[in-house]
DSSP file (Angstrom, degrees, kcal/mol; ACC not computed):
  #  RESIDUE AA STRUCTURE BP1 BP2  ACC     N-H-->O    O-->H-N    N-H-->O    O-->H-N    TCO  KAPPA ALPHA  PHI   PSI    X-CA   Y-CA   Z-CA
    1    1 A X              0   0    0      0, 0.0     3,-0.4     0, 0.0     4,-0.2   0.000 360.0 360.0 360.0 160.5   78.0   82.0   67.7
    2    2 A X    >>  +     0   0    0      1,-0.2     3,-0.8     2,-0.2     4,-0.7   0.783 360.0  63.0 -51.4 -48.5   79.5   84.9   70.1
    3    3 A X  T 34 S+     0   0    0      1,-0.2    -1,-0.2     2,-0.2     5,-0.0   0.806  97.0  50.1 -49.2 -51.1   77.4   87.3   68.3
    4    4 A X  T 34 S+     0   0    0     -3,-0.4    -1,-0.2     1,-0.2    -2,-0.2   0.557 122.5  34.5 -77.8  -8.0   74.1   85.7   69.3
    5    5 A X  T <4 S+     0   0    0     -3,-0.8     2,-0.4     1,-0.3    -1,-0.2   0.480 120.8  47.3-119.5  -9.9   75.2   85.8   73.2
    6    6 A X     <  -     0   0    0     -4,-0.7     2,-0.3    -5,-0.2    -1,-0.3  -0.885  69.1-164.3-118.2  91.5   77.3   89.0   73.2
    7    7 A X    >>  -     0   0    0     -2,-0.4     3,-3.6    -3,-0.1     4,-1.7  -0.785  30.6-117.2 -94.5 143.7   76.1   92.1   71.7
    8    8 A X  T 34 S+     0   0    0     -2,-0.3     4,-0.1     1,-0.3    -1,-0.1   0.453 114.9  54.2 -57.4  -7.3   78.4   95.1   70.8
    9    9 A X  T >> S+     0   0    0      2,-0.2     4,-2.4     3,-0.1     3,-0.6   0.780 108.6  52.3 -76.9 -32.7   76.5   97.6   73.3
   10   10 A X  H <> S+     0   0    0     -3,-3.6     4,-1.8     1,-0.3    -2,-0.2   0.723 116.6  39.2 -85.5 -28.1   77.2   94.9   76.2
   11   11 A X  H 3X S+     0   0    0     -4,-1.7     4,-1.4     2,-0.2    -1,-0.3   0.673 111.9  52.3 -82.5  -5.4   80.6   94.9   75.3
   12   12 A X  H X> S+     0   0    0     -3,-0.6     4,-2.4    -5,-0.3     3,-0.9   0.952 110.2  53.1 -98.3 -69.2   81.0   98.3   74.7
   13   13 A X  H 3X S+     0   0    0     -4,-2.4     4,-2.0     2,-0.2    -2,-0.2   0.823 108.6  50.2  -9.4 -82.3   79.5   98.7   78.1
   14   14 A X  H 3X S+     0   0    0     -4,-1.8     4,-1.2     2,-0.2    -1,-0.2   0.729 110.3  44.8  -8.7 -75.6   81.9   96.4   79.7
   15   15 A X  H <X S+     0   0    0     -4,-1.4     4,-1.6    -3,-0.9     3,-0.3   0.905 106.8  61.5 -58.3 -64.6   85.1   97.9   78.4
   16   16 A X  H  X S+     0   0    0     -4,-2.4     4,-3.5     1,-0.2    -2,-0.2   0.931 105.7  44.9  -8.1 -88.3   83.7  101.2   79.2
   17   17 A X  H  X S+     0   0    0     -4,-2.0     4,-1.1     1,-0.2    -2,-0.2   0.762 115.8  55.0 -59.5 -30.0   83.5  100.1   83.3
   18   18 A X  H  X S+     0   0    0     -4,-1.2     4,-3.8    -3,-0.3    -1,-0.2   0.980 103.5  50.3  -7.7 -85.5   87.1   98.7   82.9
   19   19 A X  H  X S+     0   0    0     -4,-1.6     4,-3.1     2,-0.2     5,-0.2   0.723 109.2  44.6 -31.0 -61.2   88.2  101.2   81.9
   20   20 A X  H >X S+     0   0    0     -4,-3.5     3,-2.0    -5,-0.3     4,-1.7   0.942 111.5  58.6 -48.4 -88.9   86.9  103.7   84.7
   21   21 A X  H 3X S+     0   0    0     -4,-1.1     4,-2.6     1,-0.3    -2,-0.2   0.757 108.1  46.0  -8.7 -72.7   88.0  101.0   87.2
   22   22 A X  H 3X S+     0   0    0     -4,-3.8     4,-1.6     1,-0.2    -1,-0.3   0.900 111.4  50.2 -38.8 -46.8   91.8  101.4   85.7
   23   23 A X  H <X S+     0   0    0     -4,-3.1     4,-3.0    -3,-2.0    -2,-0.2   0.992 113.7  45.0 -58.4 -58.2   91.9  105.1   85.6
   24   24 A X  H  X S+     0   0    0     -4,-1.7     4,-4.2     2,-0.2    -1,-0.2   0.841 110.3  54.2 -56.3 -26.1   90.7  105.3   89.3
   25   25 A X  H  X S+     0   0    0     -4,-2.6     4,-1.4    -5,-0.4    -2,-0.2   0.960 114.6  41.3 -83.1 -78.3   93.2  102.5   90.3
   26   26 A X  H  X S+     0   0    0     -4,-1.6     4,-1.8     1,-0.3    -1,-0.3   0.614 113.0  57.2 -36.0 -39.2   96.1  104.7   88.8
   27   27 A X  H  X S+     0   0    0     -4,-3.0     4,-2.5     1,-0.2    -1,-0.3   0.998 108.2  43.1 -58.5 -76.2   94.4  107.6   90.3
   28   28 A X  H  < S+     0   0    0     -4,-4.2    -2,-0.2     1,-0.2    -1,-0.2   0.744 112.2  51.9 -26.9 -48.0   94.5  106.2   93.9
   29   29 A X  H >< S+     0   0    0     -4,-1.4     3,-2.9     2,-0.2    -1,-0.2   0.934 110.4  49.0 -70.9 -42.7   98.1  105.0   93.6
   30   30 A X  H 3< S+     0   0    0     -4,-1.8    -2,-0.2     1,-0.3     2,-0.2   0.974 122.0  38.8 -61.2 -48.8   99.4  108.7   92.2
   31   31 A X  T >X S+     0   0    0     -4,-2.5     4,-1.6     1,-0.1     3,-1.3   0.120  86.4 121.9 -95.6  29.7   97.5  110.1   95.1
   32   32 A X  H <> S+     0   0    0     -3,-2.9     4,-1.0     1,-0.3     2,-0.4   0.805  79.0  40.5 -71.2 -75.2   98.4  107.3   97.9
   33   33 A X  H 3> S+     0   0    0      2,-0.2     4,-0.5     3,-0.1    -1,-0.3   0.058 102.2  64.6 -96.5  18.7   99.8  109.2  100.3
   34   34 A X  H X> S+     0   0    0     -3,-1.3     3,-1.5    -2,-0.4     4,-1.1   0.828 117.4  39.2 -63.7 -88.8   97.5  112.5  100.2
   35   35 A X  H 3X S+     0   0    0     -4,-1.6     4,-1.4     1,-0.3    -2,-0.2   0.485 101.3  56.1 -68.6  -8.2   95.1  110.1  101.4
   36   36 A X  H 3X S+     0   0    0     -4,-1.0     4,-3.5     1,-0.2    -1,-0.3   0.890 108.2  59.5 -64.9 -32.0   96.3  107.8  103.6
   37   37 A X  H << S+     0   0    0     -3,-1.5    -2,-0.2    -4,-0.5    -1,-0.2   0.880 113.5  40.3 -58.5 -32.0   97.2  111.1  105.4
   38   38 A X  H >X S+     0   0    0     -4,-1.1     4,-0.6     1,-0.2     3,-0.5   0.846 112.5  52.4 -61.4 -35.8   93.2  111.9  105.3
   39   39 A X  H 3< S+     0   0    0     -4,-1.4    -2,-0.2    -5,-0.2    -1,-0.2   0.824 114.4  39.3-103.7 -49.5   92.1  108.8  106.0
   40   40 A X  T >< S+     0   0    0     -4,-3.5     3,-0.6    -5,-0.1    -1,-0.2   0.104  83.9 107.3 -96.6  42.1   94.3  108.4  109.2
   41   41 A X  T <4 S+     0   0    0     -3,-0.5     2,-0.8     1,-0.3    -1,-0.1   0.855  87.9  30.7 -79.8 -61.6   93.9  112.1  110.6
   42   42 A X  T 3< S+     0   0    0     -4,-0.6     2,-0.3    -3,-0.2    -1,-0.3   0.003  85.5 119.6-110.2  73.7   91.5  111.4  113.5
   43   43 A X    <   -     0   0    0     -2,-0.8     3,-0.1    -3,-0.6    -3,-0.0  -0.742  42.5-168.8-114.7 144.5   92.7  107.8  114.4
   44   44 A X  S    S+     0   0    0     -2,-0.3    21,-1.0     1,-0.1     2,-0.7   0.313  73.7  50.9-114.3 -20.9   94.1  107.9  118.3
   45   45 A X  E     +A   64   0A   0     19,-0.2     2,-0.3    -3,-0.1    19,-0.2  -0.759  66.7 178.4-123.5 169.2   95.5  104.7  117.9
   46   46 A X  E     -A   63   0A   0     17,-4.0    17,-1.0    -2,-0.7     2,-0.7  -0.960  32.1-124.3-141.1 155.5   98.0  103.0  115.2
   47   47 A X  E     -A   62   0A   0     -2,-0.3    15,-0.2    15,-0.2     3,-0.1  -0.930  21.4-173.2-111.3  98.7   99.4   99.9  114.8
   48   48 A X  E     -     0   0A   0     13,-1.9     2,-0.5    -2,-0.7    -1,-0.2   0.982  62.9 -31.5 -90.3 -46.8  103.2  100.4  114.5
   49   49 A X  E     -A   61   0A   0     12,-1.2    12,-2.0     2,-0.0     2,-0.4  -0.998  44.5-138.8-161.8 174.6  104.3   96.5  113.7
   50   50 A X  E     -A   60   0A   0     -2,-0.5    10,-0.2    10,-0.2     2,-0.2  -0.898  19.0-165.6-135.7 139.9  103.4   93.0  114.2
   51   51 A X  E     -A   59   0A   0      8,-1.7     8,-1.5    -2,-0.4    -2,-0.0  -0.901  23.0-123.8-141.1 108.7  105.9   90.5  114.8
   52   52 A X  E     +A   58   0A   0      6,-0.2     6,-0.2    -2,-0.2     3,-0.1  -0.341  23.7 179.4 -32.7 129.4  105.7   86.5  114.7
   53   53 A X        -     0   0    0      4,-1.4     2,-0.2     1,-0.3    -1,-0.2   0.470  69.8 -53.2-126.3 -41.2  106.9   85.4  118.2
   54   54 A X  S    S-     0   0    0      3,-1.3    -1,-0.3     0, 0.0     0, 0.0  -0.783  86.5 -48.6-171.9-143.9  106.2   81.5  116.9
   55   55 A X  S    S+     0   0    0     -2,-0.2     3,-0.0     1,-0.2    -3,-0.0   0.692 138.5  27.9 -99.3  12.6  103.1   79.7  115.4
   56   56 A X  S    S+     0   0    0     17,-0.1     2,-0.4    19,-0.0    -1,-0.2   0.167 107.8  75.3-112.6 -13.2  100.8   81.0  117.8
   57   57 A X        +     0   0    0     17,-0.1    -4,-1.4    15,-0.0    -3,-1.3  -0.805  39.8 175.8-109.2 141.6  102.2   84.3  119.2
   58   58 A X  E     -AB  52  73A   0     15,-1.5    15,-1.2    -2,-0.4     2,-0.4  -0.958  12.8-159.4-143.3 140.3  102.3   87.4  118.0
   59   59 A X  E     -AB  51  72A   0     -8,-1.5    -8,-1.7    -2,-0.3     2,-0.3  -0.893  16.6-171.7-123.4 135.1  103.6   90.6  119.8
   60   60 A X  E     -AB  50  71A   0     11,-2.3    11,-3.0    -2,-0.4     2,-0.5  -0.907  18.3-145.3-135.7 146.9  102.4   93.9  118.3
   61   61 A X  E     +A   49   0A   0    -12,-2.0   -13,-1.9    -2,-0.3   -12,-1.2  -0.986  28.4 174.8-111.3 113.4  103.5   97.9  119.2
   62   62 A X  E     -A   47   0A   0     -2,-0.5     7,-1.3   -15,-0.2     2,-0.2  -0.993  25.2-136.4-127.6 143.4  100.4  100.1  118.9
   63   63 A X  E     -AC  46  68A   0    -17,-1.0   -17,-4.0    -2,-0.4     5,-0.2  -0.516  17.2-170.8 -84.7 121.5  100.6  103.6  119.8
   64   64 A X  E    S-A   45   0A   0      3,-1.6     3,-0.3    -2,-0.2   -19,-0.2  -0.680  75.2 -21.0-125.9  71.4   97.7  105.0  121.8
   65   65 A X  S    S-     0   0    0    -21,-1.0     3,-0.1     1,-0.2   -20,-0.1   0.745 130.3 -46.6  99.9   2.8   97.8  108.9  122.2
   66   66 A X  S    S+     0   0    0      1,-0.3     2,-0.5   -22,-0.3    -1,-0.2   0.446 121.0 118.2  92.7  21.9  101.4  109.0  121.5
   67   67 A X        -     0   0    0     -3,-0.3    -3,-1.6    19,-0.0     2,-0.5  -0.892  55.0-143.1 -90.9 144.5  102.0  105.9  124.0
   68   68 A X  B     -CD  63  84A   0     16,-0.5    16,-4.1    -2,-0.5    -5,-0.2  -0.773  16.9-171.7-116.1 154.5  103.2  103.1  123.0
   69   69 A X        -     0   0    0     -7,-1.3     2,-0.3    -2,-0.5    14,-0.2  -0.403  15.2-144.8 -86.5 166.2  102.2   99.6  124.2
   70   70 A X        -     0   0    0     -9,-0.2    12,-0.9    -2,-0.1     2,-0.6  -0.912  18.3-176.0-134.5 145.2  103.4   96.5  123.6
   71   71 A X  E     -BE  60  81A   0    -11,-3.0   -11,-2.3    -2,-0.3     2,-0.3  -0.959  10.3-166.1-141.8 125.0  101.0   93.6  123.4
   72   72 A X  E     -BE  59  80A   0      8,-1.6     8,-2.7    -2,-0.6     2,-0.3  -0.829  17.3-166.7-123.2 130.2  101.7   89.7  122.9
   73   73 A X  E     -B   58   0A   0    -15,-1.2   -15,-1.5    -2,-0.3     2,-0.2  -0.737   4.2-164.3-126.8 167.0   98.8   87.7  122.0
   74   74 A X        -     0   0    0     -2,-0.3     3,-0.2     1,-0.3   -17,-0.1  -0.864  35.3-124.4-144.7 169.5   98.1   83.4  122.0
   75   75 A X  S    S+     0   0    0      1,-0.2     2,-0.5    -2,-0.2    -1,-0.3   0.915 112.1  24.1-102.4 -66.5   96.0   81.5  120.8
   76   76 A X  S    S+     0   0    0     -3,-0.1    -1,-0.2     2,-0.0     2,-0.2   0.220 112.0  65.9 -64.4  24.3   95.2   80.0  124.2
   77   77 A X  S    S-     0   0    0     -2,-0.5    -3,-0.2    -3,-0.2     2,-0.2  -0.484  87.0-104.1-131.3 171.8   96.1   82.8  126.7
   78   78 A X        -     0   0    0     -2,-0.2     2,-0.2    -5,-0.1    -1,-0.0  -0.671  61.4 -99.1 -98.9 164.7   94.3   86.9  127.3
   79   79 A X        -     0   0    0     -2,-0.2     2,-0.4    -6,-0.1    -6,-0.2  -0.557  31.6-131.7 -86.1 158.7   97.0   89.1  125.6
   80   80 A X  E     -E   72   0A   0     -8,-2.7    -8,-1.6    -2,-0.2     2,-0.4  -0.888  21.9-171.6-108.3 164.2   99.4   90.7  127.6
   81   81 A X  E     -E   71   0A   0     -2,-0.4     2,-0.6   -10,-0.2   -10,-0.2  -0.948   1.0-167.5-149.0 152.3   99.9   94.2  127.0
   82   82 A X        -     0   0    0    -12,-0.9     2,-0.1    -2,-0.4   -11,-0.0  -0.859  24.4-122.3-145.1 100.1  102.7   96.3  128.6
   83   83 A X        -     0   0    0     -2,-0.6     2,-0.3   -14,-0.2   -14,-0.2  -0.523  29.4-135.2 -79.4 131.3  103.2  100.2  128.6
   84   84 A X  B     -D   68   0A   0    -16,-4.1   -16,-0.5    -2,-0.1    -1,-0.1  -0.543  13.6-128.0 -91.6 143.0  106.8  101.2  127.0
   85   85 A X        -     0   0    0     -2,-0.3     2,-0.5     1,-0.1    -1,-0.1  -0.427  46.3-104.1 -79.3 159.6  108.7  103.8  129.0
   86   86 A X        -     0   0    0      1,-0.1     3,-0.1   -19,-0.0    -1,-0.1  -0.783  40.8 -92.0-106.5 151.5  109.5  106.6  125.8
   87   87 A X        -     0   0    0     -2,-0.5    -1,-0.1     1,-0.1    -3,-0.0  -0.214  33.8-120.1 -55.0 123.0  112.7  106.7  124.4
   88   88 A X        -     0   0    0      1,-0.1     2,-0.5    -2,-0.0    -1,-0.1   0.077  33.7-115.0 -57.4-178.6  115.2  109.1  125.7
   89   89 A X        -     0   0    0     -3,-0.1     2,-0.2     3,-0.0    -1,-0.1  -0.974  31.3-106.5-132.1 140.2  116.4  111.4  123.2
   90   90 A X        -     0   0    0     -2,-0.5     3,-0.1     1,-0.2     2,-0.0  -0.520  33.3-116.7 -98.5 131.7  120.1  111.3  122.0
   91   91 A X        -     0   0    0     -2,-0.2     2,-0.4     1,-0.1    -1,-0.2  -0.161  36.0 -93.7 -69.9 160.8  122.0  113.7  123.0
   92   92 A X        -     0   0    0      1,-0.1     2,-0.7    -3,-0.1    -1,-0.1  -0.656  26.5-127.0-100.4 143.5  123.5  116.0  120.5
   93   93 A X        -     0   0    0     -2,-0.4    -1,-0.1    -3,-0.1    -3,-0.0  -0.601  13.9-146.3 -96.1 123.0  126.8  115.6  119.0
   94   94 A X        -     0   0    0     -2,-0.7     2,-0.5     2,-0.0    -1,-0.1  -0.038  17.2-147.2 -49.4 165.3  129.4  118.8  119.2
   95   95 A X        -     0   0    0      2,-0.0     2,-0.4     0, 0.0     3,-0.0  -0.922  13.8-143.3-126.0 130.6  131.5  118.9  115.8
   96   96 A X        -     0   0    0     -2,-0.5    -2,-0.0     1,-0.0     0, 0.0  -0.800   7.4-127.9-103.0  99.4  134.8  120.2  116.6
   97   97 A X              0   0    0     -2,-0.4    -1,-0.0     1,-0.1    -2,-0.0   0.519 360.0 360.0  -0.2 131.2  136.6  122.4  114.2
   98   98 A X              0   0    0     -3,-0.0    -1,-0.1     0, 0.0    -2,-0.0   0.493 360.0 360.0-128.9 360.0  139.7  121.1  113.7
């Protein structure tokens, strides 16, 4: 029987540490982005996306110090990696009152 391999403290037990487990996972999600901001505070570099180039390539932008790179990897090749000149900044548009 169930009884003779299970006892109600061991279940109890169980359900208990579920339980915890759920709460925390609900916890984490309400508070995902207070902590991702903690958690990536003293990073210098980030990994802004990854892109499939074919079934061996991949070309990646990560941001080093507020430069960004760009870096194409293979499976038989060294990566190459390429500093991106920074994007001008668009000029601003007048409104004229009509």
């Amino acid at each position: 029987m169930v009884t003779d391999v299970l006892q109600f403290d061991q279940i109890f037990k169980v359900g208990g540490f579920l339980a915890v487990l759920v709460a925390a996972l609900f916890l984490v999600q309400a508070n995902r982005s207070k902590l991702s901001g903690r958690i990536a505070k003293g990073r210098r570099m980030q990994l802004s996306e990854v892109a499939a180039l074919g079934p061996d390539t991949r070309a990646m932008l990560l941001a080093v110090d507020g430069t960004e790179f760009l870096v194409v990897t293979t499976k038989r090749q060294q990566p190459v990696i390429t500093e991106l000149a920074p994007a001008p900044a668009k000029p601003a548009v007048a409104q004229v009152a009509a």
